[in-house]
C-alpha positions in Angstrom: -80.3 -25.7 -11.3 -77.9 -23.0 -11.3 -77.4 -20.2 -14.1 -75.2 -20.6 -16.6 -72.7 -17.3 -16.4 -69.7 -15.8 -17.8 -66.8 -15.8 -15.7 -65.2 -12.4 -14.6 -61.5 -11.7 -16.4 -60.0 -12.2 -13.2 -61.3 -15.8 -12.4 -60.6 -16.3 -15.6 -56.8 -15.7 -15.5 -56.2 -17.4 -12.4 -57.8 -20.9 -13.8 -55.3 -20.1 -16.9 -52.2 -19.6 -14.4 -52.9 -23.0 -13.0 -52.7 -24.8 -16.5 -49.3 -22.5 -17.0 -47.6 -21.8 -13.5 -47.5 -25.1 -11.1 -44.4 -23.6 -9.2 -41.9 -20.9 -9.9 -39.9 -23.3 -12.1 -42.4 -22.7 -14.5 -42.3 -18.9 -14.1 -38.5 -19.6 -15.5 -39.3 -22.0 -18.1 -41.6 -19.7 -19.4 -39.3 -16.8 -19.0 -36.3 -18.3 -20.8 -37.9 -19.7 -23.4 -39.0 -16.0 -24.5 -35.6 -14.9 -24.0 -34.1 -17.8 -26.0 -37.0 -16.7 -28.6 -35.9 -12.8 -28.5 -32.7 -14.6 -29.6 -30.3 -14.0 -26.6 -26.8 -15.3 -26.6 -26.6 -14.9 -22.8 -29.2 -15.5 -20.0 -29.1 -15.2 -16.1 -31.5 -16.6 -13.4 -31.6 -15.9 -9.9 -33.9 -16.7 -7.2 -34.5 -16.6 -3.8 -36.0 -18.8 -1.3 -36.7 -21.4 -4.0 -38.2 -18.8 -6.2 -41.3 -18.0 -4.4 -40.0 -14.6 -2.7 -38.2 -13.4 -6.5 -37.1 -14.7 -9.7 -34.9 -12.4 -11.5 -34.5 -13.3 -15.4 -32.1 -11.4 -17.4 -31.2 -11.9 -20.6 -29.3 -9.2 -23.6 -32.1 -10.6 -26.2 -33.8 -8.3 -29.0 -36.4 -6.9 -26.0 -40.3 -5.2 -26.2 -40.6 -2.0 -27.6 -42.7 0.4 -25.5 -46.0 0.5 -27.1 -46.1 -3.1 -27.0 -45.6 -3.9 -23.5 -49.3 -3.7 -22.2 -50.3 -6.2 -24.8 -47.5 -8.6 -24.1 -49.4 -9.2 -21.3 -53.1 -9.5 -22.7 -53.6 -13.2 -23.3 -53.1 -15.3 -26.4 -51.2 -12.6 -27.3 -47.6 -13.4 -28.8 -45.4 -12.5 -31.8 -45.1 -15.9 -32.5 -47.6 -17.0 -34.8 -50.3 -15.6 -36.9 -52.8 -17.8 -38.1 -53.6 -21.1 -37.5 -51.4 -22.4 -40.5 -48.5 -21.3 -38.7 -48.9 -24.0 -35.8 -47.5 -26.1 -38.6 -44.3 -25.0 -38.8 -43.9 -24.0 -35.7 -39.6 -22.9 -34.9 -39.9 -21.0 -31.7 -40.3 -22.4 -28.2 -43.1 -20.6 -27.0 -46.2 -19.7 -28.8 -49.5 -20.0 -26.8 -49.4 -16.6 -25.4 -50.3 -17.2 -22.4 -47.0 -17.2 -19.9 -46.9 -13.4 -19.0 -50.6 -13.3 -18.3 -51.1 -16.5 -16.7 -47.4 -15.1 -14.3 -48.8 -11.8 -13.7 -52.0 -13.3 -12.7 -50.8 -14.9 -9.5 -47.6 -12.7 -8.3 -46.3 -9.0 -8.9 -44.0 -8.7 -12.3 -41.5 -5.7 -13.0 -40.0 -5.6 -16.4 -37.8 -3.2 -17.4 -36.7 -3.7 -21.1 -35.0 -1.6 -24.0 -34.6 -2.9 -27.8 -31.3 -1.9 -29.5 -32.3 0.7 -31.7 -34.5 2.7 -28.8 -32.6 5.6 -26.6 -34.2 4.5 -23.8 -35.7 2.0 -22.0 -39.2 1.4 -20.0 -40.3 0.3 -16.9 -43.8 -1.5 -16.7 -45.2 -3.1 -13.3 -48.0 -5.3 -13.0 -49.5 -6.9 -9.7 -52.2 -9.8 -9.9 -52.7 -9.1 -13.4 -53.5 -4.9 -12.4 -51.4 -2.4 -14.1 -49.7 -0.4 -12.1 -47.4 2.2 -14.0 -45.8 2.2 -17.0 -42.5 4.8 -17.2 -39.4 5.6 -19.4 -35.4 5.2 -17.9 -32.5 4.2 -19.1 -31.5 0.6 -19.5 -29.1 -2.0 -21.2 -30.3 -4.2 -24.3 -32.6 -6.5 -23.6 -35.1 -7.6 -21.0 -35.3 -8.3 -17.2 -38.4 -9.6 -15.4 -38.5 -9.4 -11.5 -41.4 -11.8 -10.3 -41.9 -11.6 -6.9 -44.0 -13.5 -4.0 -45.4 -16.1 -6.7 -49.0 -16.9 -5.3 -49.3 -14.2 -3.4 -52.8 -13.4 -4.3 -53.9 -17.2 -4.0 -53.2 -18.7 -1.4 -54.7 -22.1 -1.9 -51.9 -22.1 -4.5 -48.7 -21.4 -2.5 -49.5 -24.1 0.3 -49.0 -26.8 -2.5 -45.5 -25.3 -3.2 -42.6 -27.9 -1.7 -39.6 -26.4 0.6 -37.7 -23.8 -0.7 -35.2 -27.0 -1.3 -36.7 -28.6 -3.3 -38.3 -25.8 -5.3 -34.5 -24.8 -6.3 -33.7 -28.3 -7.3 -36.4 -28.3 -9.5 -35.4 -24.9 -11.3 -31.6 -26.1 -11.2 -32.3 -29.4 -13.1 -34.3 -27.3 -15.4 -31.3 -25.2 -15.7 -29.1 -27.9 -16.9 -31.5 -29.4 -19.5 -32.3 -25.7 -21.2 -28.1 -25.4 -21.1 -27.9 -28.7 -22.4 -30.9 -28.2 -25.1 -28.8 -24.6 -26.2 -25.0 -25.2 -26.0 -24.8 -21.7 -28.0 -26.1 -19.6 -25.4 -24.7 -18.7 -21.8 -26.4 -19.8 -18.9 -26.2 -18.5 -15.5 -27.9 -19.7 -12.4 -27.4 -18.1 -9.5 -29.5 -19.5 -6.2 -29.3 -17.5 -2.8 -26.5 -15.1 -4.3 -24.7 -18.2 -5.2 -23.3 -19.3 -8.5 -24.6 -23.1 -9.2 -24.6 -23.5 -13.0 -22.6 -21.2 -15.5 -22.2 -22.9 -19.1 -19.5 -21.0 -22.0 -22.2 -20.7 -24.7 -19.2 -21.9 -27.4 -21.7 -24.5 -29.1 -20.0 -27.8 -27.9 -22.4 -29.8 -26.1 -19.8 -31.8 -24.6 -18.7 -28.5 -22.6 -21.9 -28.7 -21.2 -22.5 -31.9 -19.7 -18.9 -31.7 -18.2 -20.1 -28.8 -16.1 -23.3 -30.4 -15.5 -22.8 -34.5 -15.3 -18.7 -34.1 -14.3 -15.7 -35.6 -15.7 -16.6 -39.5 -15.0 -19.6 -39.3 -16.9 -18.2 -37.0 -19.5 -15.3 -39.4 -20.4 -17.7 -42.8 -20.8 -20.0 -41.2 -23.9 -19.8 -42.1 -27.2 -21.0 -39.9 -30.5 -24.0 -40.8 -31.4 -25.3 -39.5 -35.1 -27.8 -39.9 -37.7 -30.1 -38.5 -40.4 -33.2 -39.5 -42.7 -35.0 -37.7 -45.2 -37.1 -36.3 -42.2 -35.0 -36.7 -38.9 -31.7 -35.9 -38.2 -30.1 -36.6 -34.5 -27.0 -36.1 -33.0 -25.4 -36.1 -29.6 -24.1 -38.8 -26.8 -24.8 -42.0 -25.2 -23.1 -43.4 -22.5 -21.4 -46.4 -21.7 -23.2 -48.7 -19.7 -20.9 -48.3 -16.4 -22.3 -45.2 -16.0 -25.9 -46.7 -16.0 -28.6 -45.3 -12.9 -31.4 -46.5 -11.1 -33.7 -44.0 -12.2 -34.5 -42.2 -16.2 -32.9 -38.9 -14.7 -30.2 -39.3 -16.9 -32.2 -39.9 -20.1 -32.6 -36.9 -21.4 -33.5 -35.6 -25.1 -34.1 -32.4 -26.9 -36.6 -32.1 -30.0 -36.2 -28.7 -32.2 -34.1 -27.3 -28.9 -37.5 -28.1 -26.8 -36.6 -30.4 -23.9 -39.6 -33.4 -23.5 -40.5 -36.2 -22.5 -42.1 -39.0 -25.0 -42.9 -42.4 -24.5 -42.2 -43.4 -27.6 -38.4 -42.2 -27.6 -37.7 -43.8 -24.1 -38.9 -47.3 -24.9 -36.7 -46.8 -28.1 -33.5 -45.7 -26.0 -34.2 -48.3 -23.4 -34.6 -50.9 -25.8 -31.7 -50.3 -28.0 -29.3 -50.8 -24.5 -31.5 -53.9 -23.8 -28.6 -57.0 -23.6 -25.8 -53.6 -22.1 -27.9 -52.6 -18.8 -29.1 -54.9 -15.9 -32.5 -54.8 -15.0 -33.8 -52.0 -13.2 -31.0 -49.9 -14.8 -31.3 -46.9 -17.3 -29.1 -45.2 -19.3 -27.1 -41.9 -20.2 -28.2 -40.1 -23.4 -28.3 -36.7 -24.8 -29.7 -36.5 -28.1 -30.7 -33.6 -30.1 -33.2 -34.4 -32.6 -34.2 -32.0 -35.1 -37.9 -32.6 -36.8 -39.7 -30.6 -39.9 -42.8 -28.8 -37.9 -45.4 -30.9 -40.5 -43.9 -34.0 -38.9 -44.4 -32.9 -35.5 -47.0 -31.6 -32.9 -46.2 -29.5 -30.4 -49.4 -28.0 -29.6 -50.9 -30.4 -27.3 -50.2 -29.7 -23.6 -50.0 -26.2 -21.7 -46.6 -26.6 -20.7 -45.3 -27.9 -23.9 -44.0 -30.9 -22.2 -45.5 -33.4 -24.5 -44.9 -33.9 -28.3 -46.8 -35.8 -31.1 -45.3 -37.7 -33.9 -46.9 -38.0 -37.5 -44.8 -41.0 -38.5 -44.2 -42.9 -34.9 -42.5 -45.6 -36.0 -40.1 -44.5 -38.1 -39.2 -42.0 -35.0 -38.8 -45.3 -32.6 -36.9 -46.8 -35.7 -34.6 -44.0 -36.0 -33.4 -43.6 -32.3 -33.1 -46.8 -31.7 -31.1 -47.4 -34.8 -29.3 -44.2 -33.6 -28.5 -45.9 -29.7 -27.6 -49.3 -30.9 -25.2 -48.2 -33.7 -23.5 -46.2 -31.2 -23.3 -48.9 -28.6 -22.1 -51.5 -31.4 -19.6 -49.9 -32.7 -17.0 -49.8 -30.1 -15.5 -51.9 -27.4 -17.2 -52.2 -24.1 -15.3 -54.0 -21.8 -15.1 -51.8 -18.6 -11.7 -51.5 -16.9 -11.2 -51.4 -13.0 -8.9 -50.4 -10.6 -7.3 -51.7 -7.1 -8.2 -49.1 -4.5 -9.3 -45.8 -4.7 -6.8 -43.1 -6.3 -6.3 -39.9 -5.3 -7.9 -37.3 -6.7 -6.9 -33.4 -7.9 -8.3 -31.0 -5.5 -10.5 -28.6 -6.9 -10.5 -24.4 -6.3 -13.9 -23.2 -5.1 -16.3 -21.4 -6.6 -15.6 -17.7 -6.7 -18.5 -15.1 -4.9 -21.1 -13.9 -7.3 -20.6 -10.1 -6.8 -17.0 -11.1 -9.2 -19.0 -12.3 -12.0 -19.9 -9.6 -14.3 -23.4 -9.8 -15.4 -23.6 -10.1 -19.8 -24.0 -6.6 -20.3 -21.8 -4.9 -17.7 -19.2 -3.5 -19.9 -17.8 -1.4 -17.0 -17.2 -4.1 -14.9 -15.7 -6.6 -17.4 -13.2 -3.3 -18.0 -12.4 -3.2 -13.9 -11.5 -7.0 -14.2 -10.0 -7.3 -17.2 -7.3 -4.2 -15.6 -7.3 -6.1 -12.4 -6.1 -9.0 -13.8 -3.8 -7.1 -15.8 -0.4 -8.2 -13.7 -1.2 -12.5 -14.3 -1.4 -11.5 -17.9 2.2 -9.7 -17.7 2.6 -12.9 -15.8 1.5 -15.0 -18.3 3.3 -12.8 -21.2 7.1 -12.9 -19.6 6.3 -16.9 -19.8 5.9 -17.1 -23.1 8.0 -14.6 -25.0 6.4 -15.9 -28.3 3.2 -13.9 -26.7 2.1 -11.3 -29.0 2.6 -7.6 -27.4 -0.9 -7.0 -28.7 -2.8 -8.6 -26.2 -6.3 -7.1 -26.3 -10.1 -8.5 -24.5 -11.2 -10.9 -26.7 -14.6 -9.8 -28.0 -17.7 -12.3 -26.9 -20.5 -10.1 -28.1 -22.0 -9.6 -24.9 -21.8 -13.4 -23.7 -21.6 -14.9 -20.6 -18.4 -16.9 -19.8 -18.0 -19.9 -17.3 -15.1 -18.9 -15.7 -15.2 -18.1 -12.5 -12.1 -18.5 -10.5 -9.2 -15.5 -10.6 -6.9 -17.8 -12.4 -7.7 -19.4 -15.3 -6.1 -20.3 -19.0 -2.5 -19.6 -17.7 0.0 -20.7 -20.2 1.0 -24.2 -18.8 3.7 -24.2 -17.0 2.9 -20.5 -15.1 1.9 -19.7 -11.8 -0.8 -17.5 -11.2 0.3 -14.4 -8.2 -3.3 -15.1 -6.6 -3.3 -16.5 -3.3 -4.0 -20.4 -2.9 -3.6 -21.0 -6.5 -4.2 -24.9 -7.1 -4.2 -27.4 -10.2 -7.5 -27.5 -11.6 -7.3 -29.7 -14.4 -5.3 -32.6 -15.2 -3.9 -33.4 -18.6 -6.4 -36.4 -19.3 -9.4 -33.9 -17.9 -8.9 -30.9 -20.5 -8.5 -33.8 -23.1 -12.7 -33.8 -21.9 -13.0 -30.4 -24.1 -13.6 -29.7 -27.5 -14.6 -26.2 -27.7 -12.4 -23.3 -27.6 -10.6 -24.4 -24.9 -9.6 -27.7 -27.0 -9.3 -26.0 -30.0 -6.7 -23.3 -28.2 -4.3 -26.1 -26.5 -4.2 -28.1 -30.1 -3.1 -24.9 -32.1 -0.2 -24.1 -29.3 3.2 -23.8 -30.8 6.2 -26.2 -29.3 8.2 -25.2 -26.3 8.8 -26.6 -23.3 7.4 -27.4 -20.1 8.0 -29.0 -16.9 6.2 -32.2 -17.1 3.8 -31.8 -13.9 2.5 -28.3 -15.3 -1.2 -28.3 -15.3 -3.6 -25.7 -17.0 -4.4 -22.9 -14.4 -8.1 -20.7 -15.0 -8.6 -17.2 -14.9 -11.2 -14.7 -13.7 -12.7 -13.3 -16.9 -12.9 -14.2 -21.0 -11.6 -11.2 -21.4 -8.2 -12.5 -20.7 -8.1 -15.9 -23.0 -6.0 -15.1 -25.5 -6.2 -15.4 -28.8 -5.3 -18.9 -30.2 -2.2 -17.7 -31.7 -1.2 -16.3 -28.7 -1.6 -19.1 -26.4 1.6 -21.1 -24.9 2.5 -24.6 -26.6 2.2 -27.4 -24.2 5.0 -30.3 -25.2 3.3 -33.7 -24.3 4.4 -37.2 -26.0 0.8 -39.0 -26.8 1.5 -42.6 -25.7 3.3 -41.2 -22.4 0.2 -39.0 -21.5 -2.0 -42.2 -22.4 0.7 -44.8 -20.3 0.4 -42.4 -17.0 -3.4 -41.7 -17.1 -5.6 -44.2 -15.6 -6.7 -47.4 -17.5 -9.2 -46.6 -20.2 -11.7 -47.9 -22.5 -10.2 -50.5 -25.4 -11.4 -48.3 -28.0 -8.7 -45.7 -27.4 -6.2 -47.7 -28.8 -5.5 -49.4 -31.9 -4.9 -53.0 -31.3 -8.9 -53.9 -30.1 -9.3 -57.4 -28.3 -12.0 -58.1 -30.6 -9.9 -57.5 -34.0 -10.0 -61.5 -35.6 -6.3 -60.0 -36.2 -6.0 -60.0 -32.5 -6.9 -63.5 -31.9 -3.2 -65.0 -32.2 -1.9 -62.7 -29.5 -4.5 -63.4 -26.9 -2.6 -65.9 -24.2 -4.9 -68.1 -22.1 -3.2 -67.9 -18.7 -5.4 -70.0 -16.2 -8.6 -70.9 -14.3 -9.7 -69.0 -10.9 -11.8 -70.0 -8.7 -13.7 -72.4 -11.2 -15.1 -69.5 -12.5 -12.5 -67.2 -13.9 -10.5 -67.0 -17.0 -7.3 -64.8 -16.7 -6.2 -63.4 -20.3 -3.3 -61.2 -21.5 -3.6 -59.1 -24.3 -0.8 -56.9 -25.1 -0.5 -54.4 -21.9 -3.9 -55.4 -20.4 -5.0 -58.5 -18.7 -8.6 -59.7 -19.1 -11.3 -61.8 -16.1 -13.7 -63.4 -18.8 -16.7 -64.9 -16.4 -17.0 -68.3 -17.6 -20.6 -69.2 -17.0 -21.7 -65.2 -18.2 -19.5 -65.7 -21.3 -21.3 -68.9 -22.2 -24.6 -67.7 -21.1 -24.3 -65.2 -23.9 -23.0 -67.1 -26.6 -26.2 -69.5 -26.0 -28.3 -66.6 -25.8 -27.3 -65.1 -29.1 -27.4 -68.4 -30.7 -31.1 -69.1 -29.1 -31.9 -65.7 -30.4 -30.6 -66.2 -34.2 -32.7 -69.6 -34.1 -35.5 -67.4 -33.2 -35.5 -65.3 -35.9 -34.4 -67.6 -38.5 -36.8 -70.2 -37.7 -39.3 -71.4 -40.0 -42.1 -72.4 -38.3 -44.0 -75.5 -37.3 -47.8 -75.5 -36.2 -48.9 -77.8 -33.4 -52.4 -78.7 -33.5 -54.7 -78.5 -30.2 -57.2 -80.8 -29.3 -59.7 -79.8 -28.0 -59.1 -76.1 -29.8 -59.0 -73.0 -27.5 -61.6 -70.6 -27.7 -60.9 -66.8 -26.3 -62.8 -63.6 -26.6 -61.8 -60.4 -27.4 -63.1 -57.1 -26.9 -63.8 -54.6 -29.7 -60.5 -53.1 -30.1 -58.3 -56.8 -29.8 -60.9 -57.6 -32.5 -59.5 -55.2 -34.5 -55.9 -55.6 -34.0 -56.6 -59.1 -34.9 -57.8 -58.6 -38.3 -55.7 -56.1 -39.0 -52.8 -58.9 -38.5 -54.4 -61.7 -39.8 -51.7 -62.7 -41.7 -49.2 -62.3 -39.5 -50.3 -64.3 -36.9 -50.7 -66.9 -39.6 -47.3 -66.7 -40.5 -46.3 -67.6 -37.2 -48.0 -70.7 -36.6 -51.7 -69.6 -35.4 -54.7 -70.9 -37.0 -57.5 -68.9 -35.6 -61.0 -69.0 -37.0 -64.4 -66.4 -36.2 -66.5 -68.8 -33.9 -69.7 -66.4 -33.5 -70.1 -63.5 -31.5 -66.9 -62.1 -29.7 -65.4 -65.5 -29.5 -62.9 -66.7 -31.5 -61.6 -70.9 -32.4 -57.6 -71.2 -32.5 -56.9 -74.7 -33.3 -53.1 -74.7 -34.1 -50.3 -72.6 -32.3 -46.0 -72.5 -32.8 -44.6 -75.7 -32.1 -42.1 -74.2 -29.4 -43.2 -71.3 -27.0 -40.5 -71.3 -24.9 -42.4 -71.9 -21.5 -45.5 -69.8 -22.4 -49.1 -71.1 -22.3 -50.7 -71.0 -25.9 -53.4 -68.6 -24.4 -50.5 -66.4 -22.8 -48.9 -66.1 -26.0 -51.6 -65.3 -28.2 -53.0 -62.4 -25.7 -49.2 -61.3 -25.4 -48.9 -60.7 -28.9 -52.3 -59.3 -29.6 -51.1 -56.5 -26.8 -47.9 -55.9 -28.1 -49.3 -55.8 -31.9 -51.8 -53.0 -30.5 -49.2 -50.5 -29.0 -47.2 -48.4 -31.9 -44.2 -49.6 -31.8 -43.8 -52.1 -34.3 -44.1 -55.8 -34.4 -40.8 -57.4 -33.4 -42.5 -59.8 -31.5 -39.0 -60.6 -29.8 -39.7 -58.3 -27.1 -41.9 -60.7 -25.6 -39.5 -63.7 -25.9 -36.4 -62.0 -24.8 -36.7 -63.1 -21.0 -37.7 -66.2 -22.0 -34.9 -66.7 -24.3 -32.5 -65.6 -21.3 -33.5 -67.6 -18.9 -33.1 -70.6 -21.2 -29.4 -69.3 -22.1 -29.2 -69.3 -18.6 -30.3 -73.0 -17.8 -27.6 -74.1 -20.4 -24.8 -72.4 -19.9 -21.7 -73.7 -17.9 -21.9 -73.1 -14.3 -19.4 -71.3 -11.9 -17.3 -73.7 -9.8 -17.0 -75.5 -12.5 -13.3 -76.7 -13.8 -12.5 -76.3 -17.5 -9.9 -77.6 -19.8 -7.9 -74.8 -21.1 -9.1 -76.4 -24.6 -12.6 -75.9 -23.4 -11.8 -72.2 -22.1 -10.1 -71.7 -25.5 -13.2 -72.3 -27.8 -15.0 -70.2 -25.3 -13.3 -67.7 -25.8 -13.6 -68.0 -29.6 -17.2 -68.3 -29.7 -17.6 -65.0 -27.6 -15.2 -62.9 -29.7 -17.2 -63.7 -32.5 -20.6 -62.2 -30.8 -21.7 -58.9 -32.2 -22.1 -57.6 -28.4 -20.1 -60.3 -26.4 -19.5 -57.6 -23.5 -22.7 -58.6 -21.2 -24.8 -61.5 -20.5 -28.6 -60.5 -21.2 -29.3 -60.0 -17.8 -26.2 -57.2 -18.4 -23.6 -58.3 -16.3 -20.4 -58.1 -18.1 -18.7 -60.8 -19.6 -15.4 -59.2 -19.6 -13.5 -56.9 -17.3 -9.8 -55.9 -17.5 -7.2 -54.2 -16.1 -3.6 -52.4 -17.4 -0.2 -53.1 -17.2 0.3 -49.5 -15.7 -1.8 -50.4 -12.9 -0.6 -52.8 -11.2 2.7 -51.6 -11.5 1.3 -48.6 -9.6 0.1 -50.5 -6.9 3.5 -52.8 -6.6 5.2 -49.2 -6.3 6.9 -49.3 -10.1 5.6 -46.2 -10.9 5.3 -43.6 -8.1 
């Protein structure tokens, strides 16, 4: 037998880096996070082949005073926390003390780092976890780490990395959910001296996922908001046309800390169940904020995991949070005939025009290059105050990066190749600044194609009083955009009001029921329409039902292991109240000799194993997750079939029964029900309107 020995330091810290560091997007997960925690308002990342040759992370935060830097890098050593009582109530991101060991361990860190009230700055390098120099220069606010050739020192490590590829994808989509998780701070990503991600940092979440997710997913959420004595959550859903095939697009944010929790999916997921076909999954971004005494955090390396205290009253609460969201408005999608044509967009400008946070000289050079568009902009507009000065952003990134930007509407930029950027339905997408700016304009007027142009710096947005009016008559803009949702107008298909001045036009097909509704026309899918009103009725029976035991003869006898044992009488009388008679018949068997009267097409043994499963996970016991298929596929059996001819008396009771539904917009295997299509539409394509 070999003797037991302590492990040298440096053995030691390269077993740590591998519970820390997998790949360099952990370097920058690690590294923003502190600089989120040293409270910075802006933050830039760039990296080069995929992050393995450099990371650079800069960000204008609080930085690390002098004396302090050596043991910044000691490990478990952190500003965080205290004492153990402290993991309690734990409000920063990172706390372990472990990330600038565990980084200098395996690859060869520069910092160079000043706090505000210091005159100077410091330098401090560190190779494979070996000091190297420490030394005084000058420096801007805050803190920049330079890792470089990640793995460098273990080998065994770095032949596990993917391509350089895919190691950027993974730091960009961790990017996007740290700007989504902190819409108040600035984001920059810059990949091979190109700009890919730059988020405003003006709080509004919605900003965000426009520059992340685009405009078609932006304009399908819905708000989504709620709040208990412990939990409060707020943020967006989407619409279920904008479902995915994968749970890329389910993302949530707990105390600003993106994770992933079972628990919180399977409440998401279930709470579109009856909106989504199968294998589909939804849009969310939800930020929930927790008291720390309700909430662990401490439980994996990487902080990816959280623990709750009260688990379901968390499923509870996000579901309750997805449904009500979902309910509350009108989800029939709209379509169109062909594909339209769409705005062409200006290209990125080149990094080297983008000042960094803190380069006050250069945001002075563009700001006076620019100065002739904003003399430009100023002859415009006479109503322009004279006093146009930089507005101040207190060191904080700005996504805008084109040479033309925030022109009064209506003016034309003296670039070269200046193009329309936005159109009037896409900056209705904003709600930050940029929202708040166009709403506060005063009247004059413009020629009716003008579209918002951008410009090169925030240094030349001006002041809300100072930006141009835009003149725009609401139900034109809304008549000449592209069909939308029901639930931007008043009149809702749904309304029982609305029921007299729905016209039943005719049959198609056997299968299709044309309806007009004011300016839009509605298909209704007879045999999905019907499908769903038998489901929901199937489904209200369900839960209403009192009910009756059937008696087996012979009884079954099953037996259980030691925790279904448990589960079992723990819920006793539950399963009681549901029909079961189940009696101890020695040992680990057990005697059931009466079970529910109807079990929709399950076996009595099936059943009771199915619900002794579902009663041991933490989710609850709504037991009608194991009978929604069931339930379906009965709905499904009963309904009217396509091909089929209706009376229009037949298609009008139809349609009666389905306005009625609380979510009559998809069948439960979530196809829709109803589709429709505008008046303004097909005039477009008949050439009406050009």
């Amino acid at each position: 037998m070999k003797k037991i020995a302590v492990l040298d330091q440096n053995t030691i810290d390269k077993i740590a880096a591998g519970e820390v560091v997998e790949r360099p997007s952990s370097v920058v997960k690690e590294l923003v996070e502190n600089a989120i925690d040293a409270g910075a308002t802006a933050v830039t990342v760039e990296i080069t082949d995929g992050g393995k040759k450099l990371i650079r992370i800069t960000d204008n935060g609080s930085g690390i005073e002098a004396d302090q830097i050596p043991l910044a890098f000691c490990r478990h050593a952190t500003s965080k926390i205290e004492k153990v009582e402290d993991l309690e109530q734990i409000t920063s991101l990172g706390f372990r003390g472990e990330a600038l060991s565990s980084i200098a361990a395996v690859s060869q860190v520069e910092l160079i780092t000043k706090t505000p009230s210091a005159i100077t700055g410091s330098r401090y390098i560190i190779e494979g976890g070996t000091e190297r120099s420490l030394e005084e220069l000058g420096a801007p606010d805050g803190s920049t780490f330079l890792v470089r050739n990640l793995f460098y020192n273990t080998p065994a490590r770095s032949k596990f990395l993917k391509s350089d590829v895919t190691e950027a994808n993974y730091i960009h989509t961790l990017m996007e959910q740290l700007a989504l998780s902190h819409p108040e701070i600035s984001f920059k990503y810059i990949q091979n001296k190109q700009v890919k991600l730059h988020s405003s940092g003006n709080y509004n979440v919605k900003d965000v996922i426009y520059s992340v997710y685009g405009k078609d997913i932006t304009k399908a959420l819905l708000e989504a908001d709620y709040e208990n004595d412990f939990m409060k959550i707020t943020g967006f859903v989407g619409k279920p046309e904008i479902a995915r095939g994968n749970r890329g697009f389910e993302n949530y944010y707990i105390n600003g800390r993106y994770v992933k929790n079972n628990i919180i999916t399977k409440a998401i997921e279930n709470a579109y169940r009856g909106f989504l076909m199968q294998h589909k999954f939804p849009f969310v971004s939800l930020q929930m904020e927790m008291e720390g005494n309700d909430l662990d955090v401490n439980v994996h390396p990487a902080k990816r995991e959280v623990r709750f205290a009260r688990e379901q009253e968390v499923y509870e609460a996000v579901y309750d949070t997805v449904r009500k969201a979902l309910t509350k408005k009108e989800m029939i999608p709209s379509f169109t005939i062909g594909k339209e044509e769409k705005t062409p967009r200006q290209e990125v400008s080149k990094p080297a025009d983008i000042p960094e946070p803190f380069e006050t000289k250069r945001r002075e050079t563009v700001y006076e290059r620019n100065r002739p568009l904003r003399e430009t902009s100023a002859t415009y507009n006479a109503k322009i105050s004279e006093d146009t000065a930089p507005a101040k952003y207190n060191n904080t990134e700005f996504s805008r990066n084109t040479d033309s930007q925030n022109l009064p509407a209506g003016a034309t930029s003296s670039a070269p190749d200046n193009k329309a950027v936005f159109s009037r339905e896409e900056e209705a997408l904003f709600h930050g600044t940029l929202h708040q700016a166009l709403k506060n304009k005063e009247t004059c007027s413009e020629p009716e194609n003008a579209r918002l142009q951008k410009t090169s710096s925030p240094e030349l947005v001006p002041k809300e009083s100072q930006r141009t009016p835009e003149k725009a008559d609401e139900k034109t803009a809304v008549s000449k955009s592209s069909p939308k949702q029901m639930e931007l107008f008043e009149e809702k298909l749904l309304a029982p009001e609305s029921r007299n001045k729905i016209h039943l036009i005719g049959q198609l097909f056997d299968t299709y029921w044309l309806v007009q509704f004011g300016e839009y026309f509605y298909i209704i899918d007879q045999h999905a329409a019907h499908e769903k009103i038998y489901y929901e009725k199937f489904v209200k029976e369900f839960r209403e039902h009192t009910t009756v035991s059937q008696y087996l003869n012979p009884p079954m006898i099953v037996t259980l292991n030691l925790q279904e044992e448990t589960v079992l009488k723990a819920n006793e009388d539950y399963f009681r109240q549901f029909g079961f008679e189940i009696e101890h018949f020695g040992g680990k068997e057990y005697c059931i000799s009466a079970v529910p009267s109807n079990l929709y097409g399950l076996t009595e043994e099936q059943l009771f194993l199915d619900m002794l499963d579902h009663l041991s996970d933490a989710k609850g016991k709504d037991l009608f997750e194991i009978f929604a298929q069931k339930l379906a596929t009965m709905a499904c059996k009963a309904a009217v079939k396509g091909n089929h001819s209706m009376s229009p008396l037949e298609a009008e009771k139809l349609i009666d029964q389905l306005l009625k539904l609380d979510n009559p917009y998809h069948c439960p295997h979530g196809r829709p029900t109803i589709i429709s299509m505008t008046k303004t539409e097909l005039e477009k394509k008949f050439k009406r309107i050009i």
